[in-house]
C-alpha positions in Angstrom: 18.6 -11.7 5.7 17.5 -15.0 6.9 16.4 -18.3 5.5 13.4 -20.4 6.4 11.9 -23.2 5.5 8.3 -23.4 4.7 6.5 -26.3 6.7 2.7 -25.6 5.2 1.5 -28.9 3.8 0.5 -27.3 0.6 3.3 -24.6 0.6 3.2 -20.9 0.2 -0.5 -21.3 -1.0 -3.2 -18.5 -0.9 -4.2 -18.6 2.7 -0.3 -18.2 3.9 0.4 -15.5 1.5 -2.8 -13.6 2.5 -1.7 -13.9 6.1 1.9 -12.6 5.0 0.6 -9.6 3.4 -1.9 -9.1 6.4 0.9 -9.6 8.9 3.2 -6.9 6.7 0.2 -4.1 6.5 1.5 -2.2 9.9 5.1 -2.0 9.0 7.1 -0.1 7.2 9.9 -1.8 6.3 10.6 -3.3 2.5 10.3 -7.4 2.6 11.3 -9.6 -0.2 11.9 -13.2 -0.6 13.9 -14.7 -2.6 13.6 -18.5 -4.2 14.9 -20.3 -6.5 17.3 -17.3 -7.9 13.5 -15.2 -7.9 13.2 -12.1 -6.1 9.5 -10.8 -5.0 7.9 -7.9 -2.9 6.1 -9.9 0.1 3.6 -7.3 0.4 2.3 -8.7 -2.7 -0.2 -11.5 -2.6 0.1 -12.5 -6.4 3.7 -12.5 -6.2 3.8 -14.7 -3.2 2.0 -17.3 -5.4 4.1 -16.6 -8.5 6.9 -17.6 -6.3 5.4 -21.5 -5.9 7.1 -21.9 -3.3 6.4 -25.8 -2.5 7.0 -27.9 1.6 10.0 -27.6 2.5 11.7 -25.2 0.3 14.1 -22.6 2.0 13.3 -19.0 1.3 15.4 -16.4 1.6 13.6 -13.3 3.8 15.4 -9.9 2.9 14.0 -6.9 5.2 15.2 -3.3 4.7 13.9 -0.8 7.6 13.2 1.2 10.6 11.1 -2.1 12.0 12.7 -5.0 10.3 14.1 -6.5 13.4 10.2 -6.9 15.1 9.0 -7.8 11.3 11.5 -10.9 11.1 10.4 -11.5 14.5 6.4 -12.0 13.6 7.2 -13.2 10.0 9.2 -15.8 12.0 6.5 -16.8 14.1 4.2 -16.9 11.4 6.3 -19.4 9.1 7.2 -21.8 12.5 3.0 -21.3 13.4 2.3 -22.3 9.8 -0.1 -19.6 9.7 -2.1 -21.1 12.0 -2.8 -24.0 9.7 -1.2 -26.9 11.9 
């Protein structure tokens, strides 16, 4: 479990949570995050939006798994890269 903060201009909007899901597609593990005392399945585009999750918030990444270490490593990456939006 790990908190990070979303830097996107326009938060956790549809291009991020597309990449999310993308970025999730090869693993296995179960990833959730949590905002905002909401709990959602990351694989999930729609829930991703449902979240609303705004600049600057702090999410809460939960990942249960054989590969959750290298998922927290790319979902990570992803979040600091602001999915390649910067």
């Amino acid at each position: 479990m790990r908190k990070i903060k979303v830097k996107n201009a326009l938060g956790l909007h549809t291009r991020p949570a597309a990449s999310i899901v993308k970025l999730l597609q090869p693993y296995k593990s179960s990833v959730s995050f949590t905002y905002k005392n909401e709990t959602i399945n990351a694989r999930s585009i729609m829930s991703i939006l449902m979240l609303a999750a705004k600049k600057n918030a702090q999410i809460t990444i939960t990942i249960e798994g054989e590969d959750a270490a290298d998922v927290m490593l790319r979902l990570e990456s992803a979040f600091e890269q602001e999915f390649g939006e910067k």
